[in-house]
C-alpha positions in Angstrom: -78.6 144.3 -241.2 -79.6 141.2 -242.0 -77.5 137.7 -240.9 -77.4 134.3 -242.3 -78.8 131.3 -240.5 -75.8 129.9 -240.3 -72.0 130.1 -239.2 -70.8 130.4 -242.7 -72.9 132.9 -244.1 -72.5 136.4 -244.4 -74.7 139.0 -243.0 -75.6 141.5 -245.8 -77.2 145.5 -245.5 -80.7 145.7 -246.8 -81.2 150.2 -247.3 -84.5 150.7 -248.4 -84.4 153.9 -250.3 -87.3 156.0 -252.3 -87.2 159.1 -254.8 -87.2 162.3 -254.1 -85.6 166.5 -255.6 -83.9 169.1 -254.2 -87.1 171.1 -253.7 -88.4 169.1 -251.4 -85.4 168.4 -249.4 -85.2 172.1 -249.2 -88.7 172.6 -248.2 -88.3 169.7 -245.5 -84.8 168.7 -243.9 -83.4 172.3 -244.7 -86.8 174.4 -243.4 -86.1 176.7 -240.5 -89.6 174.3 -238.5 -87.7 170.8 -239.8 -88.4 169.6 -236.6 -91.9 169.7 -237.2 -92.0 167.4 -239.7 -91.0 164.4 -237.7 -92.8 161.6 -236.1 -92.1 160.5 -232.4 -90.4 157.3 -233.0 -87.4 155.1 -232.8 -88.0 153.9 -236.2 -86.5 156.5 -238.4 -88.2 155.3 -241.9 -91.2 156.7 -239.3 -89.9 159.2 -237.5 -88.8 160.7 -240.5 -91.4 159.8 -243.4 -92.5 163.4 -243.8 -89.1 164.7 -244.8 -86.9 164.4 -248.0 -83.7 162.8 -246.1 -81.7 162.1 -249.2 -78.9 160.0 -248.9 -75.4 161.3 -249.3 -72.3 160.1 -249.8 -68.5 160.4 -248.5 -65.5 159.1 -248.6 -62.5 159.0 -245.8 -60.0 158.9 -248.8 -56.6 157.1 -247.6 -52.9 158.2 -249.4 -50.6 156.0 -250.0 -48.2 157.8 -247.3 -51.4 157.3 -245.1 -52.8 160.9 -245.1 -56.7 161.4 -245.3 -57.6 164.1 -247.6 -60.4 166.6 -246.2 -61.9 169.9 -247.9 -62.7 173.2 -246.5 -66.2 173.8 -248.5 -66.7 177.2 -250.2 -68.5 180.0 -248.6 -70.9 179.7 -251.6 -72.4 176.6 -251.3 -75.6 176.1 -249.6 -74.9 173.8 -246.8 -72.3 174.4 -244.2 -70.3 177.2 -246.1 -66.5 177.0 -244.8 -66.9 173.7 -243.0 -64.4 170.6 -243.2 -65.8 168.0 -244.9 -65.0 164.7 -246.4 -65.2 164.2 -250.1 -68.7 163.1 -251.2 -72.3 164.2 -252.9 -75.3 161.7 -253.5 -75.8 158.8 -255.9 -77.4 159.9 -259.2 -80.6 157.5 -259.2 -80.6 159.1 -263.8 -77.7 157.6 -264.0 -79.0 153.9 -263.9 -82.2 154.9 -265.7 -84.2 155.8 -262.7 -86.2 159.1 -263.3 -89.4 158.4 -261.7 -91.2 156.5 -259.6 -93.2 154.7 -262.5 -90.4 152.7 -264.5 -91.0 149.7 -267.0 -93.2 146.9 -265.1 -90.9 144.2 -267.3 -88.2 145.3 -265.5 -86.7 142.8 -263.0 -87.1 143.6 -259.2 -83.9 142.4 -258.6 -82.1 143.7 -261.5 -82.9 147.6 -260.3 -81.8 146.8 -256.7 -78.5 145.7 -258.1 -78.2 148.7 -260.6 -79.3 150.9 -257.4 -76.2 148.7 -255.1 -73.6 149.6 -257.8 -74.3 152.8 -258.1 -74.0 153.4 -254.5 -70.1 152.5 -255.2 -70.1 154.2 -258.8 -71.1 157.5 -257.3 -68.6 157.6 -254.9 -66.2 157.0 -256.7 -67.5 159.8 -259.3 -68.1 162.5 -256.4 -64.5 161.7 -255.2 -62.9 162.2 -259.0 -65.0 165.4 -259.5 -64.2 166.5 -256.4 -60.6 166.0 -256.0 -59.2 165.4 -259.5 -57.7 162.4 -259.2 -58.0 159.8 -262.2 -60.1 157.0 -261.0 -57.3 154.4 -261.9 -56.1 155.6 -258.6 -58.8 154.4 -256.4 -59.1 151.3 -255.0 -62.9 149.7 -254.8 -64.6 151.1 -251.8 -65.7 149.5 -248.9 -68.9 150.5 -247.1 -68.3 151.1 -243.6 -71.7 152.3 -242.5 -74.3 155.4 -242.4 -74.2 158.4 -240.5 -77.1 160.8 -240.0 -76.5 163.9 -238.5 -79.0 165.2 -235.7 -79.8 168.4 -237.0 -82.0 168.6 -240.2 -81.6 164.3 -240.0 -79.6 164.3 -243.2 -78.1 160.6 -243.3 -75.2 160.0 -245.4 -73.3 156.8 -246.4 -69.8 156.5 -245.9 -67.2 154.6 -247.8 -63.6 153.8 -246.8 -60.8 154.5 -250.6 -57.5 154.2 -250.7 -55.7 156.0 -253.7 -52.3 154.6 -254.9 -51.2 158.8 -255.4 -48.9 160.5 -252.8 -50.6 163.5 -251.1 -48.7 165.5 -252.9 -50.1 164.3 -256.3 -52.9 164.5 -254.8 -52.5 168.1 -254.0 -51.4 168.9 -257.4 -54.3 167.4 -259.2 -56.9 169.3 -256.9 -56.1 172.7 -259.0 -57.9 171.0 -261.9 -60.7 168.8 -260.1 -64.1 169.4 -262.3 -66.0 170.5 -259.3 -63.2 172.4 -257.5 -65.2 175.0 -257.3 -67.2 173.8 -254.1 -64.3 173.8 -252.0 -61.5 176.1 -251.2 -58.8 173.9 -249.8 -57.7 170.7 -249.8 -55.8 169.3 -246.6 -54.0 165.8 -246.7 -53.8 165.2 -242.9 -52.6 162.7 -240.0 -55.6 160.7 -238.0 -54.4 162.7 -235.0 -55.2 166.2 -237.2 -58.3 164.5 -238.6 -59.6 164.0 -234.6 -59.2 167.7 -234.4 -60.9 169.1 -237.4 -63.9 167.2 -236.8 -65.3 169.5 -234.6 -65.5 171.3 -237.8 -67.2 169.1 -239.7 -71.3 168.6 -240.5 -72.9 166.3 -237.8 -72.8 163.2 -240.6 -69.0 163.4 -241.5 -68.1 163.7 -237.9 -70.3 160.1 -238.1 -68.0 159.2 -241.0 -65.2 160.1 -238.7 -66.6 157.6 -235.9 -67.3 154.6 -238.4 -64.0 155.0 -240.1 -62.5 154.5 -236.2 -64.4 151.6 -235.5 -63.4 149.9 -239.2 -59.8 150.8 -237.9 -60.3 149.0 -234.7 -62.1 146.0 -236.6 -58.8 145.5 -238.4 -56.6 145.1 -236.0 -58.7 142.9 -234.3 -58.4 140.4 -237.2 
């Protein structure tokens, strides 16, 4: 976090973020010894410079009869099979051009950062239409509310507060056809009172998610 010399300026997040595959995130964060491959340290861009730790995404999506939608994953999928979880995935770093670590030397510094900024947002938004089925028209612009990362394997994950103008209901409806439907088995449109109680259920990270969406809920009502 990074704050502005004065009063009137905003503080801004500064991520700093590398490359890496599936391979080696499987190989590190999701070995059996993952704890081996960390550093003693409070730092974690130390403590954790030996594993993959990509960075995922979720969303604590809000209905407009003020329901949060959760999914119950599919016993197929290779991390957490059956759990409750937020919707969500990872940012695509192809997507903005980004395939390697070499990339054109005339290209602007500042001009990837911001390509790698939006599509933190795009992808979130693109997870939660995949996932879901929703149109997009239906989502409001996300807000950042912080990252999570859970204890075990240190997988962190950003988290995003939406709110979707569709009634869950609609919502409910539109799930049957969601593109990637198929990594899930259930989706739930829930009170925050329900939501407390499934988290127990959830990965380390979105029970994090859960957390930061409380404390952007308390930030608002002290405004």
């Amino acid at each position: 976090m990074h704050g502005g010399g004065g009063s009137d300026e905003k503080s801004h997040v500064c991520l700093h973020l590398g490359l890496t595959d599936y391979r080696t995130f499987v190989g590190t964060n999701l070995n059996p010894l993952w704890e081996k491959f960390l550093v003693p340290s409070e730092d974690d861009s130390i403590r954790c410079q030996h594993t993959s730790s990509p960075l995922g995404n979720g969303a604590i999506i809000e209905t407009s009869d003020k329901r949060i939608v959760v999914l119950r994953r599919s016993n197929n999928v290779g991390e957490f099979p059956g759990h409750f979880v937020f919707p969500g995935g990872h940012p695509e770093p192809q997507e903005i051009g980004i395939v390697s670590h070499q990339f054109d030397k005339d290209m602007d510094p500042d001009f990837i950062n911001r390509k790698v900024s939006q599509e933190m947002f795009d992808s979130i938004i693109r997870e939660v239409v995949e996932e879901i089925g929703v149109p997009e028209a239906s989502l409001c612009n996300p807000v950042f509310i912080g990252v999570s990362c859970r204890v075990l394997n240190v997988r962190p994950a950003a988290f995003f507060f939406i709110k979707c103008n569709l009634h869950s209901k609609e919502i409910q409806q539109l799930y049957s056809t969601a593109q990637d439907g198929y990594e899930s088995t259930h989706l739930y449109t829930v009170s925050r009172n329900d939501l407390k109680d499934m988290t127990s259920k959830m990965p380390g990270c979105h029970q994090g998610g859960f957390a930061l969406y409380m404390l952007m809920e308390e930030a608002v009502k002290d405004v």
